[in-house]
N, C-alpha and C positions, 0 to 999 in steps of 0.2 A: 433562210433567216436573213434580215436584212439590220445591218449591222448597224448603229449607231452614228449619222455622221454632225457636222457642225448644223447649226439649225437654219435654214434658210428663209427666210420670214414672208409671209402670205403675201399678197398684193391685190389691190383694189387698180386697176388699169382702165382707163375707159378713152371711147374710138370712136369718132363723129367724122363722117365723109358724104357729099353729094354723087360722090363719082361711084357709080354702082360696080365700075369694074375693080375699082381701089379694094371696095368692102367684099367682094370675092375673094381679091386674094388673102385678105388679110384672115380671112374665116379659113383659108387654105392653109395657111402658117399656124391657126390657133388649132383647126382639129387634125391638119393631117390630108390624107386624101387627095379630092377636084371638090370643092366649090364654086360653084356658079351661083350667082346671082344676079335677079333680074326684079327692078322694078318698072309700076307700070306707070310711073310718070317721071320722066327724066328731071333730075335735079331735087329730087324728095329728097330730104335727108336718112340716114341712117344711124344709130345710137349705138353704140354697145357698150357694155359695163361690164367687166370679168373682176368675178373674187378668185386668185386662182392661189392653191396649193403643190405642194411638188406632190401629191396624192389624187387631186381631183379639183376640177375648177367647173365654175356655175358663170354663165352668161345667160343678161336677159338683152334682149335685142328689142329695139323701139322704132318706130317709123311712121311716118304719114300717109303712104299711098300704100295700094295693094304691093305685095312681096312676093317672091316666089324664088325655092332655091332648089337644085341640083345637086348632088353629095353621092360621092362615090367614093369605096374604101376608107371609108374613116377608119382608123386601127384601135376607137374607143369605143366602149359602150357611151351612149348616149339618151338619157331623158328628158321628154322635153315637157312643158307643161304652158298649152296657153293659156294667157291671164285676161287679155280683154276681145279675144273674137276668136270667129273658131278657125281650126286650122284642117285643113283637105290636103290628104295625103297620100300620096303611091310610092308601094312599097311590093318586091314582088308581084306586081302585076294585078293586086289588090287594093283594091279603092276605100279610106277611112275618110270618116272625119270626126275629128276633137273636140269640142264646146271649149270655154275657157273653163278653169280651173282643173279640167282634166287631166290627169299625169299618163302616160303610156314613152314606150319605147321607139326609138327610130331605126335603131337596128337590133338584131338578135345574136349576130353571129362578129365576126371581124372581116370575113370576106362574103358581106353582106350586097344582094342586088345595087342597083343604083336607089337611091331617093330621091323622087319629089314630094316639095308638099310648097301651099302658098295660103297667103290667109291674108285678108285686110290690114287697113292700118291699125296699130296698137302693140301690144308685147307679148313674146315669146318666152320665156328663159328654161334653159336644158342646163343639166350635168351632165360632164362626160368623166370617166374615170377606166384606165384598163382594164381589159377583160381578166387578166389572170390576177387581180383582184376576188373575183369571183373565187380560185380554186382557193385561195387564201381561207375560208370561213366553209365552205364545202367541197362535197365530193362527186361521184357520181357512181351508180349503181355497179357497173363493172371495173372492180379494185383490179382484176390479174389485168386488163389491160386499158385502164384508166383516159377518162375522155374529157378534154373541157368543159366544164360546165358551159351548155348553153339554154338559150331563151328559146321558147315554142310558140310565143303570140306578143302583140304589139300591146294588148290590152291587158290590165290588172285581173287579176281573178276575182277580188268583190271590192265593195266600198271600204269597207276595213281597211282593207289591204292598203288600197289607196291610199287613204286617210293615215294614216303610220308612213308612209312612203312621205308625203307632203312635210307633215309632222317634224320626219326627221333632216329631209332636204332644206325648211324655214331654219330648223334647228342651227344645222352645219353654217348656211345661208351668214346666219347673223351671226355665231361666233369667231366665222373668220375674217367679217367686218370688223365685232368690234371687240375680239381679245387677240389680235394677229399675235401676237409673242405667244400664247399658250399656242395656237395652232402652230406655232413655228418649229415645235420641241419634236423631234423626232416619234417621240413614244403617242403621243397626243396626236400628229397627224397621222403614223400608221392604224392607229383607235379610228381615227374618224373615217380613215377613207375604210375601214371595213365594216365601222356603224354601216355607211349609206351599201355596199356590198348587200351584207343581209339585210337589209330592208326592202331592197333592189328582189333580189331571191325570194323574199316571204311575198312580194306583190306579186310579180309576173310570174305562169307559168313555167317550168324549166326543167334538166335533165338531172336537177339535182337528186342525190335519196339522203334520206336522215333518219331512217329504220333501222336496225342495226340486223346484219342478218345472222345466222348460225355462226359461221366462223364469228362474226364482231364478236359474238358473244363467248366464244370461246377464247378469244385473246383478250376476254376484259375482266382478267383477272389481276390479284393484288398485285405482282410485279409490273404488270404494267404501268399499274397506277406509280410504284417503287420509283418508277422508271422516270415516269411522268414532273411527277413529283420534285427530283432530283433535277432534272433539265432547268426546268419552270425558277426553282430557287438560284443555280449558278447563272441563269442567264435574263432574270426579271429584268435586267438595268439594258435590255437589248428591245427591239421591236419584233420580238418574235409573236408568230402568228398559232393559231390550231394547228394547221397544218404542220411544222416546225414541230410542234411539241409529239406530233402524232408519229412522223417520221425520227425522231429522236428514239421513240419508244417502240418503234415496228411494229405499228399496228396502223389500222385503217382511223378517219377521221370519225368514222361512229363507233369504232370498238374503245378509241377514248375517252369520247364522249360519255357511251356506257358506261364505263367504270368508273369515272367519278361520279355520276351518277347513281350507280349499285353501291361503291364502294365509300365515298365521301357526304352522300347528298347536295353534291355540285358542281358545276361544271368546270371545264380546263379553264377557261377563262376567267371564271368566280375564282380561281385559286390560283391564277396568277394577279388577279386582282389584288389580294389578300397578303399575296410577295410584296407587292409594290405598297401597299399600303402600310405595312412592317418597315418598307427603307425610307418612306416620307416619315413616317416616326421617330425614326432616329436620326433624319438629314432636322426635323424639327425638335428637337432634343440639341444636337449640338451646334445648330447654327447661334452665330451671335447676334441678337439683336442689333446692335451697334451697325450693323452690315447693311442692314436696309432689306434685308432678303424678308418676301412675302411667304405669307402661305398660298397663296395662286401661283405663284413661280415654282416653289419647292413643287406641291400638285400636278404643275403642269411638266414637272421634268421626270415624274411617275406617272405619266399617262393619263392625268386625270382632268379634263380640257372642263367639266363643271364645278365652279369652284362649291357650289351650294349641295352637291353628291357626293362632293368629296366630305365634307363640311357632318354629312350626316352618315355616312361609312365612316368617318374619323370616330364622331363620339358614339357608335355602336360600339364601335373595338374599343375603344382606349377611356371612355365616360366622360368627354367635355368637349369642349372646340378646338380644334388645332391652335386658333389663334393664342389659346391661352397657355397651350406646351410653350409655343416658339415665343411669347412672352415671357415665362417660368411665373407664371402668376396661379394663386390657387383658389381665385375667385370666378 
């Protein structure tokens, strides 16, 4: 469970150098690892722009001349997607290449081969975000002795996939441009970096399972849920995860899923939604106007980084718009 700390606000950073040994290292300090880089006409500029969060950060990388980089041990997962040429890549000893718009992965594992890849001039941009993000949102087939989730191919498994992957990396992309205070809140950037998590999972290949087997099923009974239940309410004002809720209640990530499913019609996470949506009610109940306090702010300090979701889960539950609780107006 990760605890609640002071919020530390997103950042827009951006890095323009001709010295190509400069932009190596500076790509060494941002992922981690050996970066190398090499261009193929000395003194071409290089661009970078990072939106970065203490959860996961997106750089698009720009340039004039042919590029080509080196990348060893990165200790993140890494998506990269190019946007105007295509990108040729080795990986394991296996030869790709990417079109632009295309989303795939650069590595699978954390002590991943070496990478190359190089591609004309124009732009790149990748997220990177830790691997045990991944176990945060799933699991993997063998519970008695449990295995990181990892990646089995560089490529999506269909256009969908894709396309939801994109979807939600524009999403993330623009909100931590341009509402950095809501990404700043603890609750909202642990949301976000495990939105892109499973999205990550639902595109690429991997060792996750989400089947629930005999045993799941046999521990996804009402106690659990009792159990479930019980955590999710004393501890909603926390960043806790599935994971979290599942080991609170001793049981596996699909035998909880199960049972709010059998037992609720929803999921652990609809129904910690549902907590947090009950204490924005009442933080908007008793703030005082006078204060200046938003409903985007209240929202975002319950987890809820869309104010226009929030907006329409408020007047499902409660019958009007938040805006007009936290006014006490009954028009």
């Amino acid at each position: 469970m990760t605890m609640a700390a002071a919020p530390a606000p997103s950042r827009h950073v951006l890095f323009e150098t001709t010295d190509h040994d400069e932009a190596g290292e500076y790509l060494t300090g941002v992922y981690g690892g050996s970066f190398r880089l090499g261009v193929g006409r000395k003194g071409s500029p290089v661009h970078l722009s990072r939106l970065v969060t203490d959860t996961f950060s997106f750089v698009t990388a720009v340039h004039s001349a042919e590029i080509g980089y080196t990348l060893e041990a990165v200790p993140s997962l890494m998506i990269a997607r190019p946007r105007t040429a295509p990108l040729h890549y080795r990986y394991g000893g296996a030869a790709h290449c990417f079109r632009p718009g295309e989303v795939h992965l650069c590595n699978t594992t954390e002590d991943h081969p070496p990478i190359q890849a190089r591609w004309q001039d124009g732009a790149v941009q990748a997220v990177t975000f830790p691997f045990p993000l991944l176990d945060q949102v799933a699991t993997t087939a063998d519970t008695r002795h449990p295995k990181p989730v990892r990646f089995t191919d560089l490529r999506t498994t269909s256009q969908d996939a894709a396309r939801h992957l994109i979807a939600t990396m524009d999403y993330l992309a623009t909100s931590v441009r341009d509402r950095p205070e809501s990404m700043a809140e603890p609750l909202v950037a642990g949301a976000a970096g495990r939105l892109l998590a499973a999205a990550a999972l639902a595109a690429f290949p991997n060792t996750a399972s989400t089947d629930p087997t005999i045993e799941d099923r046999r521990d996804s009974h009402p106690a659990t849920l009792r159990r479930a239940m019980a955590f999710i309410d004393d501890h909603a004002h926390l960043d806790i995860t599935v994971a979290d809720i599942a080991a609170a209640s001793h049981v596996t990530i699909r035998a909880l899923q199960y049972a709010f499913r059998r037992h609720r019609g929803t999921t652990p996470m609809g129904y910690l939604r549902q907590a947090r949506l009950q204490q924005a009610h009442r933080d908007l109940l008793t703030a005082d106007p006078a204060d200046g306090l938003t409903v985007t702010q209240i929202a975002a300090r319950w987890g809820f980084f869309h104010p226009g979701r929030f907006a329409q889960h408020y007047r499902a539950a409660y019958g009007c718009p938040p805006y007009r609780t936290l006014r006490r107006d009954g028009r």
